[in-house]
N, C-alpha and C positions, 0 to 999 in steps of 0.2 A: 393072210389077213382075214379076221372074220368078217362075215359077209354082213351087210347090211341090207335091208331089206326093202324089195319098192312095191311091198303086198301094203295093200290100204284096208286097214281095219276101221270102223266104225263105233265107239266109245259111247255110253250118254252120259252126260253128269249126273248130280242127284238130285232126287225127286224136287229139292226147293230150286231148282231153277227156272226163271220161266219161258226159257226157253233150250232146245238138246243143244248138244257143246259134245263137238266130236272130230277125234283125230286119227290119222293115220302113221303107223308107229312101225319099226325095223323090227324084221321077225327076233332080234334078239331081247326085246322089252315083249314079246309077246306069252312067252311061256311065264312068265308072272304077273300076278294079279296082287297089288296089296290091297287090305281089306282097310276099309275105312274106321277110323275111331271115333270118337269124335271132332283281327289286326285292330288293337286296340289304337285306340285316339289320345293323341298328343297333344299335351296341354302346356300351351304358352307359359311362359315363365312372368310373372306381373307382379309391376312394382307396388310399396308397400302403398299408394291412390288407384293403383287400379282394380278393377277387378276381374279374376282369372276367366279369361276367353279357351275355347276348345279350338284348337288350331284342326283343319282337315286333315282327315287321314290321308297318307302318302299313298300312292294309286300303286297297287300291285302289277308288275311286266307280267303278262301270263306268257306263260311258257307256251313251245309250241313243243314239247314233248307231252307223251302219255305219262303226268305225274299228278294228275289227280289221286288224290287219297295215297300214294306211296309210302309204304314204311321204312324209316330205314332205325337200324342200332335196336333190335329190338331185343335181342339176346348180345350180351358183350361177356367177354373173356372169363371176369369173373361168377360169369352164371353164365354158362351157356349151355344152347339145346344137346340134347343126347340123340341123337335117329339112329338109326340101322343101315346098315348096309342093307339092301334087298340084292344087287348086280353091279357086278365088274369082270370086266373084260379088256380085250386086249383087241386094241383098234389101228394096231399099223402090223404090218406084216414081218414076218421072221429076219427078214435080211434088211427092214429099217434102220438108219442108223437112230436108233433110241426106242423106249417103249412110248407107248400113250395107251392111256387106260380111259375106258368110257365108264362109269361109275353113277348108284342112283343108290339114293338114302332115301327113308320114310322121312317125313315131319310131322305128320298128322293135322294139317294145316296150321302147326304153328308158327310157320315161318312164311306170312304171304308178302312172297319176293315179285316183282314183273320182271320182264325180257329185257337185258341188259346192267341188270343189278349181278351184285357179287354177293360170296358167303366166305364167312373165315372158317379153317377149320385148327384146330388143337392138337396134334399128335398127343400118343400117349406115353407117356412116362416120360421122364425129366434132362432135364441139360448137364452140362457137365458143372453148373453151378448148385447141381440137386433142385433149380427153381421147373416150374412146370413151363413146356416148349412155349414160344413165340405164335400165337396164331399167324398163318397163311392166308392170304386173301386168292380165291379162284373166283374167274368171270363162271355163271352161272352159264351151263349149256340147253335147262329146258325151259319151255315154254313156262308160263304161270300155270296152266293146265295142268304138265310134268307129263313125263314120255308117254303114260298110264292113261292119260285125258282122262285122271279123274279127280278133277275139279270140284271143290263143294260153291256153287255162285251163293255167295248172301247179298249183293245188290250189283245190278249191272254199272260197271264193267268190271266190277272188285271179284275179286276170289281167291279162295283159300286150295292152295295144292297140298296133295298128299305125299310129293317127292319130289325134290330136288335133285339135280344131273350135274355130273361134272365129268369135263375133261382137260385128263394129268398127262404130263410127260416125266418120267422116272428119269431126276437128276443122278446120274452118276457120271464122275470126270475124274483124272488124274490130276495131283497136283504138283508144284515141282519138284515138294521132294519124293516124285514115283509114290508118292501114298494114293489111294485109291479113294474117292472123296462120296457121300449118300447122301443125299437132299434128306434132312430126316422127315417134310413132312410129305415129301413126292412118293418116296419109298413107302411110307406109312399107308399112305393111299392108295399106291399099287397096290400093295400085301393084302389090304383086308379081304378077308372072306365075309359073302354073306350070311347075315346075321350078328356081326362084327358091331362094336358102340361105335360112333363117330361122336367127338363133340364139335357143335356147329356156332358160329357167333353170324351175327347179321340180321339180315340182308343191310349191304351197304352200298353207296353209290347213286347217284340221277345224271351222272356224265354221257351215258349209251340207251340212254331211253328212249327208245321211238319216236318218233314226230305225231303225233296227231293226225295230221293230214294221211287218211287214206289212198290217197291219189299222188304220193310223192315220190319223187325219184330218189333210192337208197341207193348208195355206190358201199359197197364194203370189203373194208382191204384187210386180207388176215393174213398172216406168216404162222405156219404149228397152229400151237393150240392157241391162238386168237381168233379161231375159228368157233367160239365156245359163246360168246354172245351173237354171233350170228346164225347159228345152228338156232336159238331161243327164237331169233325175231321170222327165220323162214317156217321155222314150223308152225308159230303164229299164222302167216301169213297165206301158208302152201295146205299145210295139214290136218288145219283145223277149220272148225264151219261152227263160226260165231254169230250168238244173232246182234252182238255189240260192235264188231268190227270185220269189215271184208274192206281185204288190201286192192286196188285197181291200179297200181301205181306199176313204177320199174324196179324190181330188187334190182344188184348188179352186183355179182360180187367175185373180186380177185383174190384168190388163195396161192400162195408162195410155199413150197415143201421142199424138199431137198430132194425125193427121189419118189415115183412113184407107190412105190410102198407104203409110202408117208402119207400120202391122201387121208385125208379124213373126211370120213360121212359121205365120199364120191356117192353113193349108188343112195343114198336118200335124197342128192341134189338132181341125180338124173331123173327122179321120179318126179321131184320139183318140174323139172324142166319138160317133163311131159304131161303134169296136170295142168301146167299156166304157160305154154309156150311164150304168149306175149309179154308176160310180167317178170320172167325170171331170166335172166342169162349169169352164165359162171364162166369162167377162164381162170386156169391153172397157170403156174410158173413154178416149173420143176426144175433147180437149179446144176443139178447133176447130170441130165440127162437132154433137158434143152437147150437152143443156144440161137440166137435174132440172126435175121442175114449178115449182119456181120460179125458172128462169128460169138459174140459176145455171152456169156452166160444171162439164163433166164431166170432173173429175179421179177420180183413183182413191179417194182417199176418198169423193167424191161419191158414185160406183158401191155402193160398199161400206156406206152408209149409208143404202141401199134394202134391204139387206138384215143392218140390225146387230142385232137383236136373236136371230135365227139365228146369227151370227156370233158374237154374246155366251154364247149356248147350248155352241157347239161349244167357246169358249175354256175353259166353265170344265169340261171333261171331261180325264181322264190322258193321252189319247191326243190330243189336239191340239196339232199342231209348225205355228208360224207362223215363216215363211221369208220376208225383204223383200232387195230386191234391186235399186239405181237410182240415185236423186237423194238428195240426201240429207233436203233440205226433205220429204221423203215422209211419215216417221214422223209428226211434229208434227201432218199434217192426220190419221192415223189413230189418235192419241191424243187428241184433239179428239173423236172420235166415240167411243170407249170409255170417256170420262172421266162421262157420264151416264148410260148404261146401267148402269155400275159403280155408283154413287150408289145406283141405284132399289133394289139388293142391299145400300146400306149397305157397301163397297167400296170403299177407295182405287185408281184405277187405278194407277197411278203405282206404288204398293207393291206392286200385285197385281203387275203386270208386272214388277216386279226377281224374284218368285216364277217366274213363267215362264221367267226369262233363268235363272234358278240350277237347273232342272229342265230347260234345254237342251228350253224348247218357246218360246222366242222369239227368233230368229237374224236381225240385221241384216248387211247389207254393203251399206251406199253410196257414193257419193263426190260 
């Protein structure tokens, strides 16, 4: 497995900011450097004696996510960005079952995405209907910074990155009739080399936006590569030295893989875990290789129900944002674990949880 790296480099952005913005990045983003380029008012309906009143503006819910200024659709299918491949590699080890590619394209600040947003991408060349492929949506893996922390700031907290991250798992499966099946746009994205075109559409999404609150308890549950929007918000968090946002809060995050090989990013988390001891904790659920006192295979629930009644604690506080990100079958085994904890409160989970999701502290995205 390539090594990922727990050396802390120091970045600055560019001269217009007003203040340095600087990250600490895996030796394998270190041997490149990309060069930079460049509620209206509603009016009463009035009958033909009256005359037309300005009824008050309806009062906007503000959000307790970072969506200030958010772009989203900014590039769509039938125009979309061109970048570059700069780096791709190969993030799970030889005897994984599957590949996962770590992957970084140029934007040139065209495409200013935050932590938690997605990007579609376009294979190239055509279907078997001769029409051009279906764009793919991937959760975005780096920070708004990008792996490079090099960030162009034009007004605090907004900023324009100069590359976007992704992380791919290469669909390949048999299917029944013994035909051997290729994701065409998983492959696509393995394959390229740098210097390669990508076309990109996006950024899209405000579902996995950070909270606001820097003092807030993050729980975040990934299976594979759903660990791809939470890679964005620790590196935010861990790696970077913002003078708009320092995190004081709890990350918490459960990662589910099948076998250790499968780990992703382990050795950028452990670096995590030695710059912010109190603010970061991880725990894995290797499903091949571990198994709970009784015997039972380690899935992410598994993991997480070693420690639910802490977890039941932290959910019922203002400040706890739960973030799931994977398979889709995920939630089900972790509403199975919250549905008797809840009980022992006299608690519907179920209800409780539509609570959470309407107070934007319960944010799924699987597939």
């Amino acid at each position: 497995m390539a090594a990922l790296t727990a050396a802390a480099v120091s970045l600055s952005s560019s001269p217009s900011a007003k203040a340095s913005q600087s990250c600490s990045a895996p030796h394998f983003l270190l041997s490149y450097r990309p060069r930079a380029t460049r509620a209206p008012a509603i009016r009463a309906q009035a009958s033909a004696t009256d005359t037309a009143v300005e009824a008050p503006p309806k009062a906007k819910k503000e959000s307790k996510k970072q969506d200030e200024g958010v772009v989203t659709n900014k590039y769509k299918p039938s125009e979309p960005y061109v970048g570059k491949c700069l780096l791709n590699t190969r993030i799970t080890g030889d005897d994984a079952p599957g590949e996962t590619c770590h992957m970084v394209f140029s934007t040139e600040g065209e495409i200013p995405y935050r932590e938690g947003q997605s990007i579609g991408v376009i294979a190239d060349g055509v279907d078997k209907n001769g029409k051009p492929h279906k764009l793919r949506l991937y959760s975005i893996a780096s920070s708004a910074l990008g792996d490079f922390g090099d960030s162009k700031t034009v007004s605090p907290p907004l900023g324009l990155c100069l590359s976007v991250s992704l992380c791919v798992k290469r669909l390949v499966y048999t299917n029944d009739a013994g035909e051997v099946v290729k994701g065409v746009c998983s492959n696509f994205l393995c394959d390229l080399k740098p210097g390669s075109d990508v076309q990109i559409t996006g950024p899209v999404g405000k579902e996995m936006l950070m909270p606001k609150d820097p003092n807030a308890t993050i729980i975040m549950l990934a299976t594979g590569t759903g660990i791809a929007p939470f890679r964005s918000f620790l590196w935010k968090m861990f790696f970077e030295k913002r003078h708009d946002y320092k995190f004081n809060g709890l990350a918490w995050l459960f990662l589910g893989v099948p076998t250790s090989s499968s780990l992703l990013y382990k050795e950028e988390f452990e670096k995590m875990k030695q710059i912010a001891p109190e603010n970061f904790r991880v725990d894995y659920a290797i499903s091949r290789e571990q198994t709970n006192a009784q015997g039972e295979k380690m899935y992410i629930q598994t993991r997480m129900a070693e420690y639910k009644e802490e977890l039941w604690e932290l959910l019922k506080k203002d400040n706890t944002y739960v973030y799931m990100c994977g398979l889709k079958g995920m939630e089900k085994g972790i509403d199975d674990i919250m549905v008797s904890l809840a009980e022992k409160d006299g608690i519907n989970w179920l209800d409780y949880k539509k609570q959470l999701k309407k107070g934007e502290q319960w944010n799924v995205e699987v597939y």
